[in-house]
C-alpha positions as CSV (number, residue, x, y, z in Angstrom):
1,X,-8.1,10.9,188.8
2,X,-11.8,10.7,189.7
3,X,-14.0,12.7,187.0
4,X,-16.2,15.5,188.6
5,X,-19.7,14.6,188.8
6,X,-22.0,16.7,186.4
7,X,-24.5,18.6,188.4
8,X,-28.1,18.0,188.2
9,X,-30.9,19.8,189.0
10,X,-32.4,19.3,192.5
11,X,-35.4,17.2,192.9
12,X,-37.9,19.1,195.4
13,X,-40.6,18.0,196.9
14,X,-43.1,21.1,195.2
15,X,-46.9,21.2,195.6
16,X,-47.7,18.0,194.5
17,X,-46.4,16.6,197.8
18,X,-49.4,18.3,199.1
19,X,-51.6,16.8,196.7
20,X,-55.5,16.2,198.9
21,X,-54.6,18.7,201.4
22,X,-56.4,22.1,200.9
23,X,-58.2,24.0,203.6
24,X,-61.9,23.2,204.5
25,X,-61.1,19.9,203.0
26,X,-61.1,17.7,206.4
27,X,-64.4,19.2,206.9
28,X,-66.2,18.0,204.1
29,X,-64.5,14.6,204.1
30,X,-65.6,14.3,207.3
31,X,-68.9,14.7,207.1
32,X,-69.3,12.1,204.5
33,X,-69.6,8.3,205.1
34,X,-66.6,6.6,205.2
35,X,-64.5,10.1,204.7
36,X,-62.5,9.8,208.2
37,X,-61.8,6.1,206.7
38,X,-60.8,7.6,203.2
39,X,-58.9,10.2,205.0
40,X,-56.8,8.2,207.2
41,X,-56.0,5.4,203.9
42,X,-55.1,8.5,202.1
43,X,-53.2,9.8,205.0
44,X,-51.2,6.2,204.7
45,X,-51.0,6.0,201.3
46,X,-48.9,9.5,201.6
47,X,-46.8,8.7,204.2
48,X,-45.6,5.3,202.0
49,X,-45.4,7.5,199.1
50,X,-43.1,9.8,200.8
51,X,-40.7,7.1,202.1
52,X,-40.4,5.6,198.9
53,X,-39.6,8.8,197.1
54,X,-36.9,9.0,200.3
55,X,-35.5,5.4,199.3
56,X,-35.1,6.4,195.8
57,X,-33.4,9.8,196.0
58,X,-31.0,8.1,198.3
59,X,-30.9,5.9,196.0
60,X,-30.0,8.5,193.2
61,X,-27.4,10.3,195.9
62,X,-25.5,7.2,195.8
63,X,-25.4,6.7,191.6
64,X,-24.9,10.3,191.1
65,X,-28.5,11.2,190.1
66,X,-29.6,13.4,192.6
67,X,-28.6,16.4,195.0
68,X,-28.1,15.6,198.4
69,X,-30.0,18.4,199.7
70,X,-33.1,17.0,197.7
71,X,-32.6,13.8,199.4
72,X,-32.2,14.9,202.7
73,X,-35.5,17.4,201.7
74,X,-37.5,14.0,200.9
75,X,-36.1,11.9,203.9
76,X,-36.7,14.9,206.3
77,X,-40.1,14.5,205.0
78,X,-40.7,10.9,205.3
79,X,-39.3,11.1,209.0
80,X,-41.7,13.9,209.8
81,X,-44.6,11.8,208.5
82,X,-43.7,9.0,210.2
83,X,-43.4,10.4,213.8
84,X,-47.1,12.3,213.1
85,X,-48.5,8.9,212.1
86,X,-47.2,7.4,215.3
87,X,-48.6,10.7,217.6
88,X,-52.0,10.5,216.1
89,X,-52.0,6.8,216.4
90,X,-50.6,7.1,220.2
91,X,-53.5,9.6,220.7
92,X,-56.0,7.6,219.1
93,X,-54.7,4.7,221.5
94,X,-55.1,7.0,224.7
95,X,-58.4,8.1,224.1
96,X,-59.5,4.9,223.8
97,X,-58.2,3.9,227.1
98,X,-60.0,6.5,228.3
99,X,-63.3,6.1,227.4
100,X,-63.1,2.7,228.5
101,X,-61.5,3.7,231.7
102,X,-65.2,5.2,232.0
């Protein structure tokens, strides 16, 4: 007979996953040199964040570690992240056809 698994407590994604975004905050970052640069390495630096915290709490799913639903909280995440990265960067790409279309 298979032991029962001990539960843990779930591993959410709180406000720390937020950490850089506050309102006003694109704004200011903005108008600074190089803060649309900064932005957008932060904005990366995030999204790689979040897929590695996805990989590991599959990671702890599969040893026992973690819950699933905190796993599939932090892969829903990382998926979400991913397909804004790719719409701003298929934007980014249209607009620039367009203003050379000009």
């Amino acid at each position: 007979m298979i032991p029962p698994i001990p539960p843990t407590p779930p591993t959410q994604p709180g406000p720390s996953a937020l950490k850089g975004v506050s309102a006003g905050q694109g704004q200011a970052s903005a108008a600074s040199p190089g803060g649309f640069a900064t932005a957008l390495g932060d904005a990366v630096t995030s999204l790689q964040s979040s897929q590695v915290a996805a990989q590991k709490s599959a990671l702890g799913v599969a040893v026992g570690t973690t819950s699933l639903s905190a796993a599939m909280i932090a892969s829903t995440t990382a998926e979400l992240g991913t397909q804004l990265t790719v719409a701003i960067a298929n934007a980014a790409v249209t607009s620039f056809n367009q203003v050379m279309a000009i």
